[in-house]
C-alpha positions in Angstrom: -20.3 11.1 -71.4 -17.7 13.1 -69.8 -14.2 12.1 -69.6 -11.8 12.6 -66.8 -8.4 13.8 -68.1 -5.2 13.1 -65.8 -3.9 15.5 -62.8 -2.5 18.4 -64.5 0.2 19.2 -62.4 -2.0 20.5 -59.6 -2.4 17.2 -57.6 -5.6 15.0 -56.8 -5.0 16.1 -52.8 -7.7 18.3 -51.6 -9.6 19.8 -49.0 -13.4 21.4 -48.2 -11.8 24.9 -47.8 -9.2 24.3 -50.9 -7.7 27.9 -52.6 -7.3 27.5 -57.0 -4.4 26.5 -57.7 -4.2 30.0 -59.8 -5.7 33.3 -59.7 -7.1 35.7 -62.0 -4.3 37.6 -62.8 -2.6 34.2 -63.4 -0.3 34.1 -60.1 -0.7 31.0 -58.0 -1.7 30.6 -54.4 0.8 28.0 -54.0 3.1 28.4 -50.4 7.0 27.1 -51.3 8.3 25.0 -48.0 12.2 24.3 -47.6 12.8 25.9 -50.9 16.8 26.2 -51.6 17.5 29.8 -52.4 20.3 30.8 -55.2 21.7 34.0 -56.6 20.0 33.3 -59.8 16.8 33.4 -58.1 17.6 37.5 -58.0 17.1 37.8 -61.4 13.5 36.6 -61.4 12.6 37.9 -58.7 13.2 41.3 -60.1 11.6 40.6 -63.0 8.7 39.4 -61.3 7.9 42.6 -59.5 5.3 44.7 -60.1 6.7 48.0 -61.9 5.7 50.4 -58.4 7.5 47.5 -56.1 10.5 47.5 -58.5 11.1 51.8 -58.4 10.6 51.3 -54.6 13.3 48.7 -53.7 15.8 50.6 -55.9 15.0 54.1 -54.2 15.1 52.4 -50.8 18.5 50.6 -52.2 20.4 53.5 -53.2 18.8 55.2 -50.2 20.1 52.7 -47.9 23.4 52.2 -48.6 24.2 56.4 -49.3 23.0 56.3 -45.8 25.5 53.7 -44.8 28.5 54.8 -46.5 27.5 58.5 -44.9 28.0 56.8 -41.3 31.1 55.6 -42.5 32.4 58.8 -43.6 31.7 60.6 -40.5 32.8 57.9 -38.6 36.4 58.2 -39.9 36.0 62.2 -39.3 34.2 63.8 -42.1 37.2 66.1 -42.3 39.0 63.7 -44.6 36.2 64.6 -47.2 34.8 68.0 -46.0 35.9 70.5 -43.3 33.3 69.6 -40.1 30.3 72.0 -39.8 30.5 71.3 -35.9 27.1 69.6 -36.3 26.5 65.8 -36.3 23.2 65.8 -38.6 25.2 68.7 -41.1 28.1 66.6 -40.9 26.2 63.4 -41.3 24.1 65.0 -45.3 27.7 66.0 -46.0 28.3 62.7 -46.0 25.3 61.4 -47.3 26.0 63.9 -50.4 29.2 62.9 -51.2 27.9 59.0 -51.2 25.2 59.7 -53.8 27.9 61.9 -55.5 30.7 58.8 -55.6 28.1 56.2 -56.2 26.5 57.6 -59.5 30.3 58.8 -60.5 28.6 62.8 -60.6 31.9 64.2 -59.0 30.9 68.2 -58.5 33.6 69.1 -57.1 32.5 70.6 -53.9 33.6 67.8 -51.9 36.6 65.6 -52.7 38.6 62.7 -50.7 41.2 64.2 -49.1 42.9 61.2 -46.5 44.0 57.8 -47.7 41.2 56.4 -46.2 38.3 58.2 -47.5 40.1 57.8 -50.8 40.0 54.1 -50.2 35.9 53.9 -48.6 35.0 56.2 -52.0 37.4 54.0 -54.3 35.4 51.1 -53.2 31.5 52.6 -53.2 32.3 53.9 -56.7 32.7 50.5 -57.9 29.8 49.4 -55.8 28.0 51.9 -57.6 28.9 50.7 -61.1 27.9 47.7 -60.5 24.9 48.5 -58.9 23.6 50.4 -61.5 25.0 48.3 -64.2 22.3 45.7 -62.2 19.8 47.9 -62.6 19.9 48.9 -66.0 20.2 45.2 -66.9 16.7 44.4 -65.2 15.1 47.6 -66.5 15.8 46.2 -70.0 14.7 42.2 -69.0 11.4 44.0 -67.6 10.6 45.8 -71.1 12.0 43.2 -73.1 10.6 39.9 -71.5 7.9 38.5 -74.0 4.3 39.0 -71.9 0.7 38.6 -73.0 -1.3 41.4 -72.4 -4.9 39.5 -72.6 -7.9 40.9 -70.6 -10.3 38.4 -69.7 -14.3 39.2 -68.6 -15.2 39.2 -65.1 -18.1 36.8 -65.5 -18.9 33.3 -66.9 -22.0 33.3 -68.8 -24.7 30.5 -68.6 -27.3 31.0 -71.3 -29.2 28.7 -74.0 -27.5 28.3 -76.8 -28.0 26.5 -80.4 -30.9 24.4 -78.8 -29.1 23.7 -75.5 -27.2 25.5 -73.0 -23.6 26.9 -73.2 -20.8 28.5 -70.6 -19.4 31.3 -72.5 -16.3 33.9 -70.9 -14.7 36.5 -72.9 -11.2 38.0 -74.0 -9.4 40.8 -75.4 -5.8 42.0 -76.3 -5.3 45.1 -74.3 -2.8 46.0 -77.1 -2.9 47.6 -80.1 -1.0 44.8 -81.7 -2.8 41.9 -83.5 -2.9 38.5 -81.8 -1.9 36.0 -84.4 -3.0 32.1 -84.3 -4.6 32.5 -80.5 -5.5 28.8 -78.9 -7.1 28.7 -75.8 -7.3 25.7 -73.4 -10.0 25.5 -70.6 -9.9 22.6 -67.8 -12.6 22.4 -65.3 -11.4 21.4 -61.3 -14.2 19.8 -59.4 -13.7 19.7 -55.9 -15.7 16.6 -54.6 -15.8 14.8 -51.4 -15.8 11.0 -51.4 -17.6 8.2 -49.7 -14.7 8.2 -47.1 -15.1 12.0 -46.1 -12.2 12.8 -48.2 -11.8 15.6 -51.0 -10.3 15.2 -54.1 -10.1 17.0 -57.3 -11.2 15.7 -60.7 -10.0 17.2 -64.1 -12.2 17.9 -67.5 -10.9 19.3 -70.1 -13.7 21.2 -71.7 -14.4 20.6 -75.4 -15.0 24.2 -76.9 -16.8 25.3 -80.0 -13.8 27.0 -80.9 -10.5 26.5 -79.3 -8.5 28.5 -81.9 -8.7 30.8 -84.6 -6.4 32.2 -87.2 -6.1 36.2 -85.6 -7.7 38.0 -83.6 -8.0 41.7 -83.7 -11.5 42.5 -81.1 -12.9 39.8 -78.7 -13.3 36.5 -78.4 -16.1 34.7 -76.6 -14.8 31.5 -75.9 -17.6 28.7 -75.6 -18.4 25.8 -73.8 -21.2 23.1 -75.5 -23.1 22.0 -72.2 -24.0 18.5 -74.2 -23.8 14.8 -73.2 -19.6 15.2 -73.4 -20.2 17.7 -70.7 -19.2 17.3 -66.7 -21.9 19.3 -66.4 -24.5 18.3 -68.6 -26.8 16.7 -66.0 -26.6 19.7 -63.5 -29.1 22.7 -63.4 -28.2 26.1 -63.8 -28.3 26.7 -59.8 -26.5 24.0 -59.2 -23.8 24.7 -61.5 -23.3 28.4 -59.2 -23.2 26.4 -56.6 -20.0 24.0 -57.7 -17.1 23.9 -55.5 -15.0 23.9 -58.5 -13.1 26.2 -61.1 -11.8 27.2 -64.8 -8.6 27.1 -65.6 -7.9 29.3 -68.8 -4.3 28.8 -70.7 -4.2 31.4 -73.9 -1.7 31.1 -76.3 -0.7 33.4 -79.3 2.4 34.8 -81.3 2.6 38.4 -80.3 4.2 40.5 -83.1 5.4 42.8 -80.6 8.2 40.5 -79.6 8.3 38.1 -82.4 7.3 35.1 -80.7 4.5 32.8 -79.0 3.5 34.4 -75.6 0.9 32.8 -72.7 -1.1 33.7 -70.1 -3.2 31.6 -67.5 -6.8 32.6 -65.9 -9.2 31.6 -63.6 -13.0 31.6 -62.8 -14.8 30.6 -59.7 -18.4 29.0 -60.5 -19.6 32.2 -57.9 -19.0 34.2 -61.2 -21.3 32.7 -63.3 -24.8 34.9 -64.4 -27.4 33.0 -65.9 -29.5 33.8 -68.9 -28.1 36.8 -70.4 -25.3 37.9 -73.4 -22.5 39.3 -73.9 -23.1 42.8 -75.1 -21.9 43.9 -78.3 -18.5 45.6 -78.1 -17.5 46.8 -81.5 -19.2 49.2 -84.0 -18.3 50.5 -87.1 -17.8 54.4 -87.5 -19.4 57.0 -90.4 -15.8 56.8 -91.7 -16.0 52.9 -92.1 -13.5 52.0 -89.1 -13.8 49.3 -86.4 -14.5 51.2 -83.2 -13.5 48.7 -80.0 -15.3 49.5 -76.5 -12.7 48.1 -74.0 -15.2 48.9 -71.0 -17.8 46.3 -72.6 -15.9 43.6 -72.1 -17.9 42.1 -68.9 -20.9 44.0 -69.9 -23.7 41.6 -70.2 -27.6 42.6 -71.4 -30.7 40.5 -71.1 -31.2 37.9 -74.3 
């Protein structure tokens, strides 16, 4: 008989229209009310960005604030820097130039600080500037040197006979080079039912697996679910099985050599994803000269059994 574990962190509180609580990519859906904001929130948040969002808020940074300091420069009379071309928007890219120059400490030449108070604005943006980019060097090496799995998982669960019965089987790779040693997966079903009330709650299996870690693992993985009497699902039929309001919640494990040191990554399946009665196809073949060849693109690739 299947056993309900405890709420995993998610909550029992639910609804007919509910979201997962986590995504495919492993982000979560959740919305943060009344949430106290600190400086050390910048950090993350940087590091968090996806590498295109990253290289935009920096150009648009240093953008912005050559742009300000350019105002400022013709605002105090660009002559202090630059004699006036008699045009505001000339006037104005002088200024904008001699910004960029100050606040990555270039220095041509061409233009120099001439009054006591341009001297004083470009004193000040040069240090801006150190510390700016001191900032940004910082993140750029937290972002290549924070431990991160790099695990691809199949787009489809798999609902097929299996060893006299019937199994739920999804699939996973490294999309590394690099081995992945001691990999330990965890998978926890969330069932989305409604009560006698009218009410919706969740309910939490963790799913017993044929396999739920193995000593390395240089290809794939098919990870497998036993559909027997310690099932949740061992009394349902295939159809209704699609038609679950519930999901998989996949937790991966490993020590990843690149960095030294375990790494994780989470998953998720909706039951929408699930095709009935056919395999996994075959992803690695071996070579005339005796090496493993992996297919990357056959990892959701499924073929009738």
């Amino acid at each position: 008989m299947a056993k309900k574990t405890k709420d995993i962190g998610f909550g029992y509180k639910s609804a007919e229209n509910v979201r997962g609580i986590i995504n495919k990519d492993g982000t979560t859906n959740i919305l943060h009310l009344n949430r106290p904001l600190s400086i050390d929130d910048l950090y993350t948040y940087f590091i968090g960005l996806s590498w295109w969002k990253f290289f935009i808020m920096v150009v648009f940074g240093y953008t912005l604030m050559n742009v300000f300091f350019g105002i400022i420069y013709v605002i105090i009379g660009i002559e202090q820097i630059t004699p006036s071309k008699g045009n505001l928007i000339q006037d104005f890219l002088n200024g904008f130039f001699f910004s960029a120059q100050t606040l990555t400490t270039v220095g041509y030449g061409g233009i120099a600080p001439k009054g006591i108070t341009a001297n004083i604005i470009a004193a000040f943006q040069a240090l801006i500037g150190l510390m700016s980019f001191s900032f940004i060097t910082g993140l750029l090496y937290g972002r290549f040197s924070k431990p991160k799995a790099a695990i691809r998982f199949s787009n489809n669960l798999i609902l097929r006979e299996f060893n006299g019965g019937r199994a739920l089987m999804l699939r996973l790779m490294n999309s590394r080079k690099t081995l992945m040693i001691e990999p330990e997966v965890s998978v926890t079903l969330s069932m989305n039912q409604e009560d006698e009330t009218g009410q919706y709650k969740r309910s939490f299996y963790v799913l017993e697996l044929e396999r739920k870690k193995i000593t390395y693992l240089p290809t794939m993985w098919t990870i497998v679910h036993p559909i027997d009497e310690k099932s949740p699902l061992f009394k349902l039929s295939n159809e209704e099985i699609k038609e679950l309001n519930a999901g998989l919640y996949i937790l991966v494990q490993y020590h990843e050599e690149s960095f030294g040191q375990k790494v994780y990554q989470t998953s998720s399946y909706k039951f929408t994803q699930v095709v009935c009665d056919v395999k996994y196809t075959p992803s690695s073949s071996i070579d005339e000269d005796g090496y493993t060849v992996l297919d990357h693109d056959k990892l959701s690739e499924v073929e009738s059994l």
